[in-house]
KOLVO-130813 format. One line per field, with one value per residue: x, y, z of N, C-alpha, C in turn; residue number from 1; chain. Coordinates in nm, 4 decimals, decimal comma. Atoms other than C-alpha are relative to their C-alpha. Layout:
% KOLVO-130813
n.c1 [X:...]
n.c2 [Y:...]
n.c3 [Z:...]
ca.c1 [X:...]
ca.c2 [Y:...]
ca.c3 [Z:...]
c.c1 [X:...]
c.c2 [Y:...]
c.c3 [Z:...]
pos [NUM:...]
unit [A:...]
% end
This chain:
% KOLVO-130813
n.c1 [-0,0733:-0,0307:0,0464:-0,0433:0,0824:-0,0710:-0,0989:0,0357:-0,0023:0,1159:-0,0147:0,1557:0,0020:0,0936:0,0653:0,0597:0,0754:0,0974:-0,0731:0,0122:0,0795:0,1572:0,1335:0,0250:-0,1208:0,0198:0,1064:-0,0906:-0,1422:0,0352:0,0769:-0,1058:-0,0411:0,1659:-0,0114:-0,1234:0,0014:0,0683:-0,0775:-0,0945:0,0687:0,0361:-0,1004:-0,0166:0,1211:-0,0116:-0,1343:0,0804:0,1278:-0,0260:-0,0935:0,0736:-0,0023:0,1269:0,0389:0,0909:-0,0586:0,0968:0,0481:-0,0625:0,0910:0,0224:0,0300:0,0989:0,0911]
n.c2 [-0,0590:-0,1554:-0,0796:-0,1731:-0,0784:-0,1190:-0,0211:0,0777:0,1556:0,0967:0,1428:0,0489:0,1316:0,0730:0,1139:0,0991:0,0568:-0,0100:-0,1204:-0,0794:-0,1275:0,0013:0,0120:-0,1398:-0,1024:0,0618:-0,0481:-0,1446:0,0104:0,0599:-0,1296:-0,0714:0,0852:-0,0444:-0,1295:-0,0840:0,0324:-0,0406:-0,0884:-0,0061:0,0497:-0,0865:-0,1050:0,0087:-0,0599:-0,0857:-0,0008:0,0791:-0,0503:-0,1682:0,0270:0,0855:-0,0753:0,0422:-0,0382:-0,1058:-0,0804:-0,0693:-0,1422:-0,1042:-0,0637:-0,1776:-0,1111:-0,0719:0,0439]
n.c3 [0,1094:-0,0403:0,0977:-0,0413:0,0943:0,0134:-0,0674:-0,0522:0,0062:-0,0993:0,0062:0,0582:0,0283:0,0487:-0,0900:0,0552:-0,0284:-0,0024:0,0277:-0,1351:0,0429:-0,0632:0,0673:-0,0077:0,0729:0,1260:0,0738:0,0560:0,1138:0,0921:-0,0112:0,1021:0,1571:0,1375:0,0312:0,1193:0,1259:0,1096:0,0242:0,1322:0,0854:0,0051:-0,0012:0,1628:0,0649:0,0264:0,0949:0,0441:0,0306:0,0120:0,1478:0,0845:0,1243:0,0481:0,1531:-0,0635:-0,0082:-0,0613:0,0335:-0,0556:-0,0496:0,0512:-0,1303:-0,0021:0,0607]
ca.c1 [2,3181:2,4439:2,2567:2,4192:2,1634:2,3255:2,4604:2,2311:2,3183:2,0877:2,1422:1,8156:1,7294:1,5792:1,3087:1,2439:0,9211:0,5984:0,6044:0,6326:0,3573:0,0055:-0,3399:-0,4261:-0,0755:-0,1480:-0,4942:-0,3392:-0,0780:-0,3499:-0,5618:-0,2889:-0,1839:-0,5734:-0,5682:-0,2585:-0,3244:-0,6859:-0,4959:-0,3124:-0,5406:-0,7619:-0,4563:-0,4319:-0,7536:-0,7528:-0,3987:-0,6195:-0,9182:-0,7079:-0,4889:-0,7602:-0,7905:-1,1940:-1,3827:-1,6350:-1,5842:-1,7324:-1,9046:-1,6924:-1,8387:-1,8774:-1,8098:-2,0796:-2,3465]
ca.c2 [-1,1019:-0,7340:-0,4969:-0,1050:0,1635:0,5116:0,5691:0,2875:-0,0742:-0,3753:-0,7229:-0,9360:-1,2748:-1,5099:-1,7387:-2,0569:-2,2264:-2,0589:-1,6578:-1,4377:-1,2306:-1,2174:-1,3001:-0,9358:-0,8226:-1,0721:-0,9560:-0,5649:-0,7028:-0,8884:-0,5660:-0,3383:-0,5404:-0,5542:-0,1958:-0,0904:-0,3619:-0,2253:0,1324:0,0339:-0,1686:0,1478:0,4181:0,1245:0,1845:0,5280:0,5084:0,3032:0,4974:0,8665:0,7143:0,5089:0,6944:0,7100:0,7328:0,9886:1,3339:1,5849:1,9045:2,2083:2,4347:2,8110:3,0132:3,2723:3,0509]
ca.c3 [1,3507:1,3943:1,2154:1,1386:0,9883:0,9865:1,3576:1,4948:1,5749:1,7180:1,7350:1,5421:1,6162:1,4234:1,5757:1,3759:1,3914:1,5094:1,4515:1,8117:1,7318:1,9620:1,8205:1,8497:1,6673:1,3815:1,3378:1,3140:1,0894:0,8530:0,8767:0,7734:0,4571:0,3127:0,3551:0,1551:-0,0945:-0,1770:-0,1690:-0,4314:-0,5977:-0,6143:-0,6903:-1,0171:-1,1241:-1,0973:-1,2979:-1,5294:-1,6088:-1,6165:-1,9104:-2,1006:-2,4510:-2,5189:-2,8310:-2,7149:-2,6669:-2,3829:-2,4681:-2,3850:-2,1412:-2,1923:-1,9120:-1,8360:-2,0120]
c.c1 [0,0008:-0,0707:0,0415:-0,1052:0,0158:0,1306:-0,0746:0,0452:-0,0513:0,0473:-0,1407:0,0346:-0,0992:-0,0744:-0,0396:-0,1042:-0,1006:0,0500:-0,0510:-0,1115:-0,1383:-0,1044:-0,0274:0,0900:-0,0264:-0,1447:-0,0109:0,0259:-0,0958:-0,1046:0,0859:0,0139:-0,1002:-0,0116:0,0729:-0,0722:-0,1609:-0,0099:0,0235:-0,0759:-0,1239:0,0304:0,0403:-0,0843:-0,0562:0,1024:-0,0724:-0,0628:0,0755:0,0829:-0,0506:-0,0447:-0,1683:-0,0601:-0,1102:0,0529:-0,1389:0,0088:0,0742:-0,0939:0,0652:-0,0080:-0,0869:-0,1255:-0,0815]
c.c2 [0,1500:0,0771:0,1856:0,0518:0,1172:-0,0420:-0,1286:-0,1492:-0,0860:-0,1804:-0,0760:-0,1314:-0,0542:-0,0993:-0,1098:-0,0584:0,1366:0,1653:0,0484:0,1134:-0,0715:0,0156:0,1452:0,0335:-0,0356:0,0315:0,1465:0,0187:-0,0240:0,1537:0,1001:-0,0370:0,0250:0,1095:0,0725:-0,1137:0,0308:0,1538:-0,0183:-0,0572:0,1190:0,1466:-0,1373:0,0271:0,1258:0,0349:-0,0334:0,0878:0,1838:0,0008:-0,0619:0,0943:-0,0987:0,0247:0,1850:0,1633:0,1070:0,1408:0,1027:0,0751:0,1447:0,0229:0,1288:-0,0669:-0,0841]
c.c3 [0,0216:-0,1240:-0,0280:-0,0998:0,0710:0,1454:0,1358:-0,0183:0,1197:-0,0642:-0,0529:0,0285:-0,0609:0,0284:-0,0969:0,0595:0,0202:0,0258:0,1579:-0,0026:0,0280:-0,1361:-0,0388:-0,1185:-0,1568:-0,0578:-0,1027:-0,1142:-0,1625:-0,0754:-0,1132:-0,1729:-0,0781:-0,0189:-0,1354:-0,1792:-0,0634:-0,0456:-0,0982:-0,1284:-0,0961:-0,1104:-0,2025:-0,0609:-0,0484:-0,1324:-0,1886:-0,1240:-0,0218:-0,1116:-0,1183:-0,1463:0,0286:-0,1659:-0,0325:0,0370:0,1066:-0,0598:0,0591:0,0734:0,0023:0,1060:-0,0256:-0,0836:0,0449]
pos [1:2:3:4:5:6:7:8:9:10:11:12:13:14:15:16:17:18:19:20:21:22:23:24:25:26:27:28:29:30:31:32:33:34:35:36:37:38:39:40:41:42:43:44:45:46:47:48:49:50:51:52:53:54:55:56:57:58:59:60:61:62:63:64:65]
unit [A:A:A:A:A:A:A:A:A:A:A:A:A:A:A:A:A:A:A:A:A:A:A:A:A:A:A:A:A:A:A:A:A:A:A:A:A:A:A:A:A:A:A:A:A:A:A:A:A:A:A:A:A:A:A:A:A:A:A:A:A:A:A:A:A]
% end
């Protein structure tokens, strides 16, 4: 299937059945993925915890004191 993206074009095929991608590449690949998703998982928590209305209130601090 022809693919255009800006001034580039490549032909893609699609392989049915078992994916073309080495032991090694698929370990990479699985690697990668856990990464980003505990990135993000992280980056929600943060999101989380920096928007959470508390009850509590911290002590102001006095400069020079």
């Amino acid at each position: 299937m022809p693919v255009h993206v800006g001034e580039i074009e490549s032909d893609v095929t699609v392989v049915d059945g078992d994916m073309p991608f080495s032991e090694g590449q698929l370990e990479k690949l699985v690697e990668m993925v856990c990464k980003r998703l505990e990135k993000k998982k992280r980056e929600e928590q943060q999101i989380r915890a920096s928007t959470t209305l508390t009850r509590g209130a911290t002590p102001s601090a006095r400069v020079g004191e």
